[in-house]
N, C-alpha and C positions, 0 to 999 in steps of 0.2 A: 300353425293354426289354419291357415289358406289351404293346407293338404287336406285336414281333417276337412275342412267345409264340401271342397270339392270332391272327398268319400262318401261325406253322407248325400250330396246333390245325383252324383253318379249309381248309389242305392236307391235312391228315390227315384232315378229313370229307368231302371231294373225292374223295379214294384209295377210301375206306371205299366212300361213295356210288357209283363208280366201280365195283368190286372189285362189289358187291349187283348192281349193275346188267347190268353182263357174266355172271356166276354164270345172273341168271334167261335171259341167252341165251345157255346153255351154254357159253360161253368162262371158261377157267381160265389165271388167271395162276399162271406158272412162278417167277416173277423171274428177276433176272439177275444171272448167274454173275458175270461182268468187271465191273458196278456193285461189288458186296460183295467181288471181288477188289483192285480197285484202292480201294475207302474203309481197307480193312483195311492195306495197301498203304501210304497217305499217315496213319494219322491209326491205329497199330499199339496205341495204350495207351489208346483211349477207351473209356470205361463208361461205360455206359445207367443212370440212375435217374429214380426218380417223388418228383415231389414238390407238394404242395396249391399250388395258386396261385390269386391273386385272380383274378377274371374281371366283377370288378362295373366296372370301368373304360371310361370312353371309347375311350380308346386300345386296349384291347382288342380291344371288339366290332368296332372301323374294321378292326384287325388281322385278326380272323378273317373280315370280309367281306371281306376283298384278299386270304388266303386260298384261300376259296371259288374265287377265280374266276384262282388263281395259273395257266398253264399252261407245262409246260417240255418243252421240245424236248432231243431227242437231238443232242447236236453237229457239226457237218462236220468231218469228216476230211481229214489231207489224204492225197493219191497215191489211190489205186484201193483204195473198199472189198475185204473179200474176199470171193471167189464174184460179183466185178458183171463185165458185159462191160466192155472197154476202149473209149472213147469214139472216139478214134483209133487209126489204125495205130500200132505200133512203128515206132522210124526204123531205116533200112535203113543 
């Protein structure tokens, strides 16, 4: 459990670092609409709270450097993004 906390903490100083870093080269993040559409969507009754947590642990720190260097990609889709050209013709 202390791993996992200190993965998600270590992705959040990625975001953060991320987020300072685009800023000083004038790009602003928007976020996205359909992320916060579809979490609300799947998961309708969850609340956000803070609360103290240890961070003196091993498992931790291992957690927040795995973290750090978490990177996630946007999914494949399947059929034809929308707005892409079509790779092939349509069948006749």
């Amino acid at each position: 459990m202390r791993f996992l906390a200190g993965v998600m903490s270590g992705f959040r100083e990625r975001l953060e670092r991320d987020r300072k870093r685009n800023g000083a080269e004038g790009l602003v993040w928007k976020g996205d609409a359909e992320l916060h559409a579809f979490f609300r969507g799947r998961h309708p009754h969850i609340r956000f709270t803070r609360r103290a947590a240890s961070t003196a642990s091993e498992a931790y720190s291992r957690g927040r450097a795995a973290g750090r260097e978490l990177v996630l990609h946007r999914g494949v889709r399947s059929g034809p993004s929308a707005g892409a050209p079509r790779l092939l013709p349509a069948k006749s």
